[in-house]
N, C-alpha and C positions, 0 to 999 in steps of 0.2 A: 444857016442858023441851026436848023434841025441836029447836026450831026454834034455842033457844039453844045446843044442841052445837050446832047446826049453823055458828051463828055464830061458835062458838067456833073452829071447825077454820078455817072461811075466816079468820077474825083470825090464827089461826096459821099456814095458805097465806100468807097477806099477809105477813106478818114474815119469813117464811122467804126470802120473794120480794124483802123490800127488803134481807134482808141481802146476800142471793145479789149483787142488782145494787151495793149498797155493797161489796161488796167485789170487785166487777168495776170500778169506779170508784176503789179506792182501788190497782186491782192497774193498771189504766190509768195512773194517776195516778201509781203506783210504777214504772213501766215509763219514763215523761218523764219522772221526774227522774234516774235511772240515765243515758236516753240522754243527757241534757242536763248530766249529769255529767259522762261521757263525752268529749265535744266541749267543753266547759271545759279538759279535759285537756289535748287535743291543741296543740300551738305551733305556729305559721306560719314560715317558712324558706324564703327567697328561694335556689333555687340558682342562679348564674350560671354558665355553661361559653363561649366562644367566642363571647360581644359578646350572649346570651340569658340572659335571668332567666324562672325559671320558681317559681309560690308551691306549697310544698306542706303541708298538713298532717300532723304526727307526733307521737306521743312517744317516738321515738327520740330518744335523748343521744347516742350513738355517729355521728361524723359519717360515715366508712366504711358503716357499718349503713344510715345514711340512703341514702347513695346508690348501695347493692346493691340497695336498697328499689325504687329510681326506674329502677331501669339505667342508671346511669354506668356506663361502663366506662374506666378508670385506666390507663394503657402503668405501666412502670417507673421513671420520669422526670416523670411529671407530676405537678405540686406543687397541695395544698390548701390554703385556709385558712378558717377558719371565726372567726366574730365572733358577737357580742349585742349587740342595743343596749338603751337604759333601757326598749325597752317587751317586755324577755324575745323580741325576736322574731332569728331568729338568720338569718344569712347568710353562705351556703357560697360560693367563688370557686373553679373549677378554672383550673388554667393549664397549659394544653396543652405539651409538649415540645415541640420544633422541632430539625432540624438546620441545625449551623454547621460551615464547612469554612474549614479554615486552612490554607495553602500554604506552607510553607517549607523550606531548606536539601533541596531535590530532592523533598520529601515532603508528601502533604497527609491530615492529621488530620481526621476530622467526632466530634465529642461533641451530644449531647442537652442544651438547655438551656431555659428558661423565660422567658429573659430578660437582661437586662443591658448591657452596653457592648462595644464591640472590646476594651478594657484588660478586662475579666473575660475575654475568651475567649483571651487572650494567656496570662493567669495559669493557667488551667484546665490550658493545655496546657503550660506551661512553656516559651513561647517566648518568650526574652529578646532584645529590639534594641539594638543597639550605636548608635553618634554617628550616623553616615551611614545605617543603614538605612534601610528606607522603608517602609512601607504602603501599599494603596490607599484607606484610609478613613482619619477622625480617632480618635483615642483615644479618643473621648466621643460617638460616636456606637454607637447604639441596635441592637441587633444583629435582625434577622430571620430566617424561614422561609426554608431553602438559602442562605445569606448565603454567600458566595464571600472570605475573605480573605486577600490574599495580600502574602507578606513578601519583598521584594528587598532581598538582602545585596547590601552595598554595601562594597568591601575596597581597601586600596591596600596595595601593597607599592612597598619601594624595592629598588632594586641599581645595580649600575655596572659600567662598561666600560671595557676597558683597551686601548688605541690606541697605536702606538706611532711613537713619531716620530721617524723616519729624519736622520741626523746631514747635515750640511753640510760639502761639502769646503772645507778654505780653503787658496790656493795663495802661497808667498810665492817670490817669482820673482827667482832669483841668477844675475843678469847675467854671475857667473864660471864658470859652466858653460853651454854650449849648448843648444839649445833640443831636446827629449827626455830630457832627465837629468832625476828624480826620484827624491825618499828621502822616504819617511813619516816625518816628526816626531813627529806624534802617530798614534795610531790612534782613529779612529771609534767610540764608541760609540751607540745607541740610545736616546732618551728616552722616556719613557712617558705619556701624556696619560687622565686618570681622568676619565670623564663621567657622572655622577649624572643617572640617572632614575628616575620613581614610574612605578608603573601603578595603573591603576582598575582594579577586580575586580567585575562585575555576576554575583551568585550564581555566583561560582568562575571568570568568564570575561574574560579581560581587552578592555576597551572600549575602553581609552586608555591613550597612552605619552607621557609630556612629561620632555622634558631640567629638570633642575631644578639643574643647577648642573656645572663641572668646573672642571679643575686639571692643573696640568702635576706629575703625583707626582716623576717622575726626568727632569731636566737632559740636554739630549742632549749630547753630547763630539763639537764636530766636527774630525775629519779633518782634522791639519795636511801639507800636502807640500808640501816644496822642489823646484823645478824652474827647470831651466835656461830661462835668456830670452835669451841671447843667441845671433845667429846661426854665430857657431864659438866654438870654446872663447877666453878670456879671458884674456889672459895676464896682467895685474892682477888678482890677486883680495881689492883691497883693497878693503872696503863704505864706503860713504861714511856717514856719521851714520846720515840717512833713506837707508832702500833704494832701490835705483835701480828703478824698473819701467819692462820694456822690453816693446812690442809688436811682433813680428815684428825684433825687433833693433836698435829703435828706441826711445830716451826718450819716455815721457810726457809728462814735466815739461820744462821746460827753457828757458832765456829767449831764447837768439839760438842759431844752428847757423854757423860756419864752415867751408868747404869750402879742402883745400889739400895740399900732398905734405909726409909725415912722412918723417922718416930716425930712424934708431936710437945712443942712442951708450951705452958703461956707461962705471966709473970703479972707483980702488982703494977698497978698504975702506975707512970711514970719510969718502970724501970728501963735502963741503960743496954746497951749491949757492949761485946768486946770492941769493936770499933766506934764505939761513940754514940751512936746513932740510935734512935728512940727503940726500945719493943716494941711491937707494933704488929699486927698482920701484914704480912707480906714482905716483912725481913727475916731472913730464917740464919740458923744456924749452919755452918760448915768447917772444915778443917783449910785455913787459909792458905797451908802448902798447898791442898790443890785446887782449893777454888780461892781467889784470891778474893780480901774485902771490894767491895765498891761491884761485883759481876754482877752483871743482869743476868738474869735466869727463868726459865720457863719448866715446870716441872708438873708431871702428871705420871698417873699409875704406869708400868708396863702392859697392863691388858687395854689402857682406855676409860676406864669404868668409873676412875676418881681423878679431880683433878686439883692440885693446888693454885696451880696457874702460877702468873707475874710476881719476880719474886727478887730481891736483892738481899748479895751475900756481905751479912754484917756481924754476927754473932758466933760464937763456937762453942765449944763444951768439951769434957773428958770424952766421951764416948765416940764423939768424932776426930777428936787426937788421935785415939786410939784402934780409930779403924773401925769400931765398931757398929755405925752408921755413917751413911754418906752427908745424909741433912738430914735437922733437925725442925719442923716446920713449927712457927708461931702461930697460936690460935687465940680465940677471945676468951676461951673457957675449958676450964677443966673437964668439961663433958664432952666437948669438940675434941680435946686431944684423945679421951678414950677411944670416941668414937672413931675416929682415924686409925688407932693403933698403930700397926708396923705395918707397911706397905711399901714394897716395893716398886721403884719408882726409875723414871728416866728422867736426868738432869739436864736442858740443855742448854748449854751456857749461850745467850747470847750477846753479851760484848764479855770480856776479860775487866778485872776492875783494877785497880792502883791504889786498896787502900782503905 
């Protein structure tokens, strides 16, 4: 009996022993599948920051969470985004801020961005370009780290100027007054000349100045004066058609000059001459073989000193038939002809007459 308790207890040591180790096997065995549970759990998650991917294991959802986990550290400007793809495995992208610096109208702006073109950094900041602006980059190009942009106003303005333009004298020269006598006919005024120019304006500053156009606005009014041309006073002061102009007391114009001694004569009122034509001052007498009726004529001393002036050839006499004077001048009074006497004279015929 003895030897079978005996075998009894060790049968029961044994038992005791294979549970003890089964359930150190089943607690082993429960421990792998927990851990192995575990790591089934966890997702893989590529994070990328600044051109590096790194893989990590989580069951974090929260992307922030993940990458407090890892030590990211985030400014206020730097943008996340996070993806899955069909095999549940997710990836994170940081994109780093940068600064961008924009120059304009005297002032230069820097904002925080992530990315984009020059036209997004324009919008950002509210910097609108006009026709002629400029930039030093394209609108479509990529913006970078310290990117420097800057914007050249570009302006024109017009205005005008006002010039004024000094009048012209004009002289009409009356042979029946002597040389120094003047009367303003008209008076002078000033005309005024408008000359249109733009300028170019580089950020407020003018570069360039071009005339782009003028105009005469106001007519200048010139300055009429009558002045004496003859070298003494004129005792005709009858105008011929066309004015006589005299230089130094001398015709311009004129087709022949004869040289010869006048004498003086007058008549009663009303009287006639040999070609018809009234006595009169300023119709004189001649020999109409050589100076023919109807010639205008201008006659004054040979030294200058006397002058009869404008004169039409109408009348004759013996004395001028016969050679004896050249003309015969008409006066108003018998004291005028003394006073004249004989005076040698230059005739200068200015037209030829018919009569």
């Amino acid at each position: 009996m003895k030897p079978q308790i005996v075998n009894a207890k060790m049968n029961r040591e044994l038992l005791k022993s294979k549970i003890v180790k089964i359930g150190l096997f089943f607690a082993v065995v429960a421990s792998i599948v927990l851990m192995t549970g575990s790591l089934s759990l966890k997702d893989s998650v590529y994070i990328t920051d600044e051109g590096r991917t790194k893989e990590i294991k989580t069951n974090e959802t929260d992307v922030y969470s993940i990458l407090r986990t890892e030590d990211y550290e985030l400014s206020a400007n730097d943008r996340v985004s996070y993806t899955r793809d069909e095999n549940n495995t997710g990836h994170i992208t940081i994109y780093r801020a940068f600064e961008v610096n924009v120059s304009a109208d005297g002032m230069t702006h820097s904002f925080a961005t992530v990315g984009g073109d020059v036209s997004d950094a324009l919008d950002a900041l509210n910097v609108e370009l006009e026709e002629d602006d400029v930039i030093d980059y394209e609108y479509s190009d990529e913006l970078f780290p310290d990117m420097k942009i800057t914007v050249t106003r570009i302006d024109h303005e017009e205005w005008q100027e006002e010039i004024e333009i000094p009048y012209d004298v004009e002289y009409i020269d009356n042979p029946n007054h002597t040389i120094g006598y003047e009367e303003v006919l008209t008076y002078g005024e000033n005309g005024v000349r408008t000359i249109y120019y733009r300028d170019t304006l580089v950020d407020g500053e003018v570069t360039d100045t071009v005339e782009i156009d003028e105009e005469v606005t106001v007519e200048p009014v010139n300055m009429v004066i009558e002045r004496g041309s003859a070298t003494a006073h004129s005792y005709s002061e009858t105008f011929s058609d066309g004015d006589v102009v005299l230089v130094n007391g001398v015709p311009t114009s004129y087709t022949r000059v004869l040289s010869g001694k006048s004498t003086a004569y007058t008549a009663y009122p009303g009287a006639g001459t040999a070609s018809g034509r009234p006595a009169k001052v300023g119709y004189v007498a001649v020999n109409p073989n050589v100076i023919p009726y109807g010639s205008e004529l201008y006659i004054v001393s040979q030294d200058g000193s006397r002058v009869y002036g404008y004169a039409i050839a109408a009348d004759t006499g013996g004395a001028l038939l016969n050679g004896h004077a050249l003309v015969d001048l008409y006066m108003d009074t018998y004291e005028d002809c003394c006073s004249w006497g004989v005076v040698y004279v230059d005739v200068y015929v200015l037209s030829e007459g018919n009569g």
